[in-house]
C-alpha positions in Angstrom: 15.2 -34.8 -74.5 12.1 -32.8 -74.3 11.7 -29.7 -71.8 9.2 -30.6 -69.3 8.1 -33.6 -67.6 9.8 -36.9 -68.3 7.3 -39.5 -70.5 6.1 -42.3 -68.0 8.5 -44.6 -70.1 11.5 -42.5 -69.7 11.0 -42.6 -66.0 10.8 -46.2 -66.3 13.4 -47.4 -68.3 16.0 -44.7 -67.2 14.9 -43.5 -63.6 12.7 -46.2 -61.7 14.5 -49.1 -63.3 18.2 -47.8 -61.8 16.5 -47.8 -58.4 17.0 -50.3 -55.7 14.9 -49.5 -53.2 14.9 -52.8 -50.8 14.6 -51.9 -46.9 11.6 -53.0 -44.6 11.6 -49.5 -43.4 10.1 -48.4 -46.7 6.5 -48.7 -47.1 6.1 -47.9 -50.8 9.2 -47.8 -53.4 9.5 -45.5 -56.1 6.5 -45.8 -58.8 4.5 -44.0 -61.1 1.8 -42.0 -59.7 3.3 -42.3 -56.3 4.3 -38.8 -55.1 5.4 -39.6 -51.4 7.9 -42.0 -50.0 6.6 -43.5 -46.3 9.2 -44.5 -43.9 8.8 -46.3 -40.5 10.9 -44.6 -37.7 11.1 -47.8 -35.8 10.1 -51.6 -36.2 6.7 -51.7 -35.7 5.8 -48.9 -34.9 2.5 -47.0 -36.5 3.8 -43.4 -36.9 5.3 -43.4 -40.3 7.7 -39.9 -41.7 6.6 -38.7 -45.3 8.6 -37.4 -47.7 7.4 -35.2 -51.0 9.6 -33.1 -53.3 8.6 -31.3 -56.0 10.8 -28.9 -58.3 9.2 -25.2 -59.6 11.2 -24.6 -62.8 8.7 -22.0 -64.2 9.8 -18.2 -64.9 7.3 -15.8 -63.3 7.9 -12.4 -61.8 5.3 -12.7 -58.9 7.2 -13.4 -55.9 3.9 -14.7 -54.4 3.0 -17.1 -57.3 6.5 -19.0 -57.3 6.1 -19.4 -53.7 2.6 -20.4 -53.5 2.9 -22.7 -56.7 6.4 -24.2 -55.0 5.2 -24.7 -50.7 1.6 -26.0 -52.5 2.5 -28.3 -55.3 4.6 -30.4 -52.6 2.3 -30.2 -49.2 -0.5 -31.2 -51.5 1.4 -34.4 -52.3 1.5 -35.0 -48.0 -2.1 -34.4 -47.7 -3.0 -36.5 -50.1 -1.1 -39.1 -48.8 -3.0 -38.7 -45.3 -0.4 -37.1 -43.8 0.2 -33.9 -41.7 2.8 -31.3 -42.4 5.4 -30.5 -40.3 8.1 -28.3 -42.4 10.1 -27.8 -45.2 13.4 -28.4 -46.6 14.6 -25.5 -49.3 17.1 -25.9 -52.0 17.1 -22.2 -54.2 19.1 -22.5 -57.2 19.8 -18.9 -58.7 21.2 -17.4 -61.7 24.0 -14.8 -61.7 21.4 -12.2 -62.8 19.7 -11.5 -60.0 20.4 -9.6 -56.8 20.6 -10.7 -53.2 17.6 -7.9 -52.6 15.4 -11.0 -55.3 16.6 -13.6 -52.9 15.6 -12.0 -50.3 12.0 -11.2 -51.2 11.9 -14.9 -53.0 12.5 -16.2 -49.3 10.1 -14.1 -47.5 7.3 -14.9 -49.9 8.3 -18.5 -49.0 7.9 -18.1 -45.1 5.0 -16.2 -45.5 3.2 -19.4 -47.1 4.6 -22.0 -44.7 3.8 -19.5 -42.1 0.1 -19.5 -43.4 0.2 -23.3 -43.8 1.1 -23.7 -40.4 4.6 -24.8 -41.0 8.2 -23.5 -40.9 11.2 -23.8 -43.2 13.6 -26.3 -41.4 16.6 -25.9 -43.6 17.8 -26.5 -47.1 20.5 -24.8 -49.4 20.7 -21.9 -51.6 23.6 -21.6 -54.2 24.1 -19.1 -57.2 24.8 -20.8 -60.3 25.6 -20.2 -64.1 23.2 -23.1 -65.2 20.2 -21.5 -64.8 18.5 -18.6 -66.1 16.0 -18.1 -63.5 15.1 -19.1 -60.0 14.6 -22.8 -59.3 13.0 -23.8 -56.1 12.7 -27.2 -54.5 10.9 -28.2 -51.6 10.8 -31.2 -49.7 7.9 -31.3 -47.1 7.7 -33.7 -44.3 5.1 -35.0 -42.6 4.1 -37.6 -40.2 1.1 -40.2 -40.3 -0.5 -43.1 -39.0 -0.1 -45.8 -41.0 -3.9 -46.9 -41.4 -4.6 -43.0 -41.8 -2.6 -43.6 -45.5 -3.9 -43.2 -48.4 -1.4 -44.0 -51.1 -2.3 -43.5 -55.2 -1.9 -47.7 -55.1 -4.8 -48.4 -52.8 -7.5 -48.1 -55.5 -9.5 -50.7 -56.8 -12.4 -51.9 -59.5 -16.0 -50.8 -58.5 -14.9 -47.6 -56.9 -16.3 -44.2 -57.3 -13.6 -41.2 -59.0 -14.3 -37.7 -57.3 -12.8 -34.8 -58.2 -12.5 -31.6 -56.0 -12.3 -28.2 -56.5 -11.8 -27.3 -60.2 -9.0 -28.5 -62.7 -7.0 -26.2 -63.8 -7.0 -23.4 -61.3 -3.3 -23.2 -60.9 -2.5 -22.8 -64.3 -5.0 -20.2 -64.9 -4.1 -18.2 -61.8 -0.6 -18.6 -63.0 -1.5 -17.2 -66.3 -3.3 -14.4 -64.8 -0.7 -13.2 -63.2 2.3 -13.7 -65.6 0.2 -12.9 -69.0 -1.8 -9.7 -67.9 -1.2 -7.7 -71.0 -2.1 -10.2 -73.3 -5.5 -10.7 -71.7 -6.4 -7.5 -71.1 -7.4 -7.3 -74.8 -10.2 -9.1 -74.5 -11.1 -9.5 -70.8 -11.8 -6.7 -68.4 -9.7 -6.3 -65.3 -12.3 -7.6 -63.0 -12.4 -11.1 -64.7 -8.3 -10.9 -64.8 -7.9 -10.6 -61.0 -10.5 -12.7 -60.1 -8.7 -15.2 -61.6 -5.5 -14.0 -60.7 -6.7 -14.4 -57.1 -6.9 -18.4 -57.4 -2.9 -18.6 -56.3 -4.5 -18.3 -53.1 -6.5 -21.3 -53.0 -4.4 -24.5 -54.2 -3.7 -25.5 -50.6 -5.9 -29.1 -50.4 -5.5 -29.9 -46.9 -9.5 -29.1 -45.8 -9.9 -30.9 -48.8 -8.2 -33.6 -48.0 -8.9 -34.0 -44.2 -12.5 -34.3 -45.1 -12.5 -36.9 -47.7 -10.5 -39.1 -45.2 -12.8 -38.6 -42.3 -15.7 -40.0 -44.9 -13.0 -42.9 -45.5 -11.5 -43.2 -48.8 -9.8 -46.1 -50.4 -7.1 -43.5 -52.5 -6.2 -39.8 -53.4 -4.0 -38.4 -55.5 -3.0 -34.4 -56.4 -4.0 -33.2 -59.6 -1.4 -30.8 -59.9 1.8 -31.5 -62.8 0.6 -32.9 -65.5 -3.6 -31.6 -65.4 -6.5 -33.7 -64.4 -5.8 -35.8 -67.1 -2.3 -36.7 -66.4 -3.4 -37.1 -62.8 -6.0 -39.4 -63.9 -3.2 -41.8 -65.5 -1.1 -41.7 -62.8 -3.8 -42.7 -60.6 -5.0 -45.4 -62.5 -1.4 -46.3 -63.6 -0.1 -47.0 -59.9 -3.1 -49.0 -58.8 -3.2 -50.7 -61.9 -7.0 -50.2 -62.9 -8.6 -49.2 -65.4 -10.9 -45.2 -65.5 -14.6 -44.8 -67.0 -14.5 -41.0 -66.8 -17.6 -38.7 -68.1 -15.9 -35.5 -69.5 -18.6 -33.3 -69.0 -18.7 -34.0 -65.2 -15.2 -32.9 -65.1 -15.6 -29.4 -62.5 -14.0 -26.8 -64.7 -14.2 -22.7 -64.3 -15.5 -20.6 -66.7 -12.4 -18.5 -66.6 -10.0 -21.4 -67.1 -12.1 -22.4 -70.0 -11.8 -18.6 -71.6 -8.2 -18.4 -70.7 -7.0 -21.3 -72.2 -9.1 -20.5 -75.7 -7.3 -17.2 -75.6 -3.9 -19.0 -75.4 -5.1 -21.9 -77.3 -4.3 -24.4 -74.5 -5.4 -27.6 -73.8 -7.5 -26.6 -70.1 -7.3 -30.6 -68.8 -3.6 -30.6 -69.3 -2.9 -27.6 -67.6 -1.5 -27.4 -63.8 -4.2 -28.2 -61.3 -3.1 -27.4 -57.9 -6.4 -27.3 -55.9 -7.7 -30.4 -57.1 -7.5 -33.8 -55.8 -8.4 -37.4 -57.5 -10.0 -39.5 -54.8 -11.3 -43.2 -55.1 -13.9 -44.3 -52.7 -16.2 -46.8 -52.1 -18.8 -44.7 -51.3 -17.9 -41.7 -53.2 -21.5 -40.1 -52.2 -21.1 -40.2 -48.7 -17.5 -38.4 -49.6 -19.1 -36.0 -51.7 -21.6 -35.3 -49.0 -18.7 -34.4 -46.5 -16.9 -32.6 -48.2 -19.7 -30.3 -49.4 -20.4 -29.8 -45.6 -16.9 -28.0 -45.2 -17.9 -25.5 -48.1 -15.9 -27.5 -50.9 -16.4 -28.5 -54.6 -16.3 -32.4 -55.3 -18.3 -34.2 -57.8 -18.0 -38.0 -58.8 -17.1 -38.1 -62.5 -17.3 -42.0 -63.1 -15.9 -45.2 -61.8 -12.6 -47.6 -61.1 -12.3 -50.9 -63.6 -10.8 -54.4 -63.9 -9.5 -53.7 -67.2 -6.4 -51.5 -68.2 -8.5 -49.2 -70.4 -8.6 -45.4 -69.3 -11.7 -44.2 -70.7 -13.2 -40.7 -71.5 -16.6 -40.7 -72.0 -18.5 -37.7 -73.8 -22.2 -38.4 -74.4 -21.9 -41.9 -76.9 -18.2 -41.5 -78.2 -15.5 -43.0 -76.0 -12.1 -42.3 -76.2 -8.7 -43.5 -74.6 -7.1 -41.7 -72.3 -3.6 -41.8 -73.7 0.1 -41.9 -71.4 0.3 -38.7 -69.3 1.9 -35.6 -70.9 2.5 -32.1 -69.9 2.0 -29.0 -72.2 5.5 -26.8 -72.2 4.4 -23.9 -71.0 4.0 -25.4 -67.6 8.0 -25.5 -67.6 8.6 -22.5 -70.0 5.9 -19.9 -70.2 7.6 -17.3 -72.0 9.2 -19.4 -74.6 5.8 -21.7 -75.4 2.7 -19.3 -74.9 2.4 -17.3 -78.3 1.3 -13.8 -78.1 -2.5 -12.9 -78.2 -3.9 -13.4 -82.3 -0.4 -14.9 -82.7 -0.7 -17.7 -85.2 1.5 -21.2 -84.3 -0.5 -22.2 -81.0 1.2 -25.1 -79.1 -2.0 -27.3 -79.5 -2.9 -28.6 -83.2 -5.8 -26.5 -84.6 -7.3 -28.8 -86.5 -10.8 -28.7 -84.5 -14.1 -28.7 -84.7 -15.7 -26.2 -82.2 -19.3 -26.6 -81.0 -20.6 -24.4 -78.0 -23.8 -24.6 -75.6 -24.7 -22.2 -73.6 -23.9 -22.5 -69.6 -25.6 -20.9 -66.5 -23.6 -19.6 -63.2 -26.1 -21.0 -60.8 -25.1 -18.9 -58.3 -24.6 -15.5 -60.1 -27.2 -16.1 -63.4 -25.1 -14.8 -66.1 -25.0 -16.4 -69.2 -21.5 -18.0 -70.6 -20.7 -19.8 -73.4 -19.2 -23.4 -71.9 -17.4 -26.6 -74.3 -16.6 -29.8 -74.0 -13.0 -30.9 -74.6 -12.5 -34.2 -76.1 -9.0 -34.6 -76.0 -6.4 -37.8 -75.9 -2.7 -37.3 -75.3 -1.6 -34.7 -77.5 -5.3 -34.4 -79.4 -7.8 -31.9 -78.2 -10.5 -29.9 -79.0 -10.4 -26.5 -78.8 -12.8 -24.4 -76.2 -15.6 -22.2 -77.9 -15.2 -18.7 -77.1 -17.6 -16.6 -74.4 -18.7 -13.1 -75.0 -20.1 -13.0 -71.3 -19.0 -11.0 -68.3 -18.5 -13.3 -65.2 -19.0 -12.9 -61.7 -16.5 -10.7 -60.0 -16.2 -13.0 -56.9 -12.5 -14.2 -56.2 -13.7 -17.5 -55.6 -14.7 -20.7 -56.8 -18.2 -20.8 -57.7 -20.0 -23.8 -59.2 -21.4 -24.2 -62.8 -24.0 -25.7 -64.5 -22.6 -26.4 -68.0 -24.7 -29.1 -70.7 -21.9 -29.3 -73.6 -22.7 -31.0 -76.8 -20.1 -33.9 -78.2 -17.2 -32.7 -80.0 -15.7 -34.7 -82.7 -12.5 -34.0 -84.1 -11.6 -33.6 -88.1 
């Protein structure tokens, strides 16, 4: 098997199809694109316990990263189920190699995020083990909810609006920041490098969240494994609808789109903690509340009856193929080829055409794409010779990219 993220029919015909899941206690069994499982505590009752896990396998040296990447990429699967956090449950996994001095800073960069998330670490297990060659978290959060507050990946349907919030492919390009310094630093200046760097701090989606379910919201889904356009699959996948997505209204960062032409990475596929995929009736009025809180959201197209996913860049209309997952969200050192290195982990057989973009906030000039990409096609990012702002966060940006069409 392939390193990474099972395919969707893997996980059917070898993981969901083994499963028996019958009990009236259990609101939703096992499926694709559903990331939480809801329990009842008692017959009848409304409060309902949520469960997410999620497994960090990647090999960084920041303390602060894994931990971030590992406490975030599971409470963002209970906030976007509706529900609030109360803890954690910890399972370490770690190799022979390391020290108990590593363990100990691994935990207290762990505490120190659930500490800022207003949670605690209830227990879990730690065991050192010849099987793996680096650290290995898992976290479980739990959470509670009412049940009408839920808002499982399953509840979308046709004639709804898709907004996305904040901006895909934060996560992996904070990630990259930090892990792949030296590479970048021959080309970028440091300024642009810890700006980006600096994202880690921002993949928590619980304002994010809160808001759009206040504004009432049919669906949301995190956007995290897998890159808004695996998120996008999942979501449509487990509601059984069909997408009209408009590429170019996709919210992307100029330095995610610069960081993955350096490395010569697909920027939709990679991980996008700090994002969330929400379907809504009225996705203005959603829009419109979360912009009050100081966050990024922008309807980028609609819901259908049919099964077709469809990306749509100015006339040409492309399918939106099963999720997959680029392997150097699993194995960064192994997959990302040094800087001018030849053998890139996406086919190069692109055509590039660039249009120049405004930061409406800061007025410098960058050069901004379109990527038309389907499973494992894409297109590859033109390059910017423009400085960008030195602000750590977010800011929005006007981009007008023209089509791209592949060879």
């Amino acid at each position: 098997m392939k390193n990474g993220k099972i395919s969707e029919s893997v996980l059917k015909r070898s993981v969901l199809k083994q499963l028996h899941t019958k009990s009236d206690r259990i609101l939703f069994k096992p499926a694709v694109g559903e990331d939480c499982a809801v329990i009842s505590m008692q017959a009848g009752g409304q409060t309902k316990l949520v469960t997410a896990t999620q497994t960090f396998t990647l090999d960084v040296s920041d303390k602060h990263v894994r931990a971030n990447c590992a406490v975030y990429d599971a409470l963002n699967n209970i906030y976007a189920m509706g529900a609030g956090p109360v803890g954690i449950e910890l399972a370490l996994l770690v190799p022979t190699t390391e020290n108990e001095a590593v363990l100990r800073e691994t935990v207290r960069a762990i505490d120190a995020v659930c500490e800022e998330a207003g949670i605690v670490v209830l227990g879990g297990h730690t065991q050192v083990s010849r099987a793996v060659k680096n650290i290995v978290v898992t976290v479980t959060a739990i959470g509670e909810a009412y049940e009408q507050a839920l808002t499982p990946s399953s509840a979308a349907a046709p004639g709804m609006d898709v907004i996305v919030t904040g901006y895909v492919g934060l996560e992996g390009t904070a990630i990259l920041a930090n892990e792949k310094r030296a590479e970048l630093e021959t080309r970028f200046s440091k300024a642009f490098i810890d700006k980006s760097a600096a994202y880690i701090d921002h993949i928590s989606t619980a304002m994010e969240a809160a808001s759009a379910i206040g504004a009432g919201v049919a669906a949301i889904h995190d956007a995290s494994q897998g890159g808004i356009f695996g998120a996008l699959w999942d979501m449509a996948e487990a509601s059984g609808i069909g997408l009209d997505i408009d590429l170019k209204k996709l919210p992307i960062r100029q330095d995610t789109i610069e960081i993955s032409e350096f490395f010569d990475i697909n920027p939709y596929k990679l991980l996008s903690g700090g994002s969330l995929i929400i379907i809504a009736a009225d996705g203005t009025r959603v829009v419109r509340e979360l912009e009050k809180t100081g966050q990024n959201a922008v309807i980028v197209g609609a819901t259908t009856d049919s099964n077709d996913r469809v990306l749509i860049s100015g006339e040409e209309r492309r399918f939106l193929e099963t999720a997959q997952v680029i392997p150097w969200t699993w194995d960064l050192q192994a997959a990302i080829p040094a800087a001018g290195a030849s053998g890139a982990i996406l086919p190069t057989r692109w055509r590039q055409a660039v249009s120049r973009a405004s930061w409406k906030t800061a007025g410098a000039s960058a050069a901004s794409c379109l990527v038309n990409a389907c499973g494992s096609r894409a297109l590859r990012n033109g390059r910017s010779t423009a400085s960008s702002p030195s602000s750590p966060m977010p800011r929005p940006i006007s981009r007008q990219a023209t089509a791209l069409r592949s060879m």
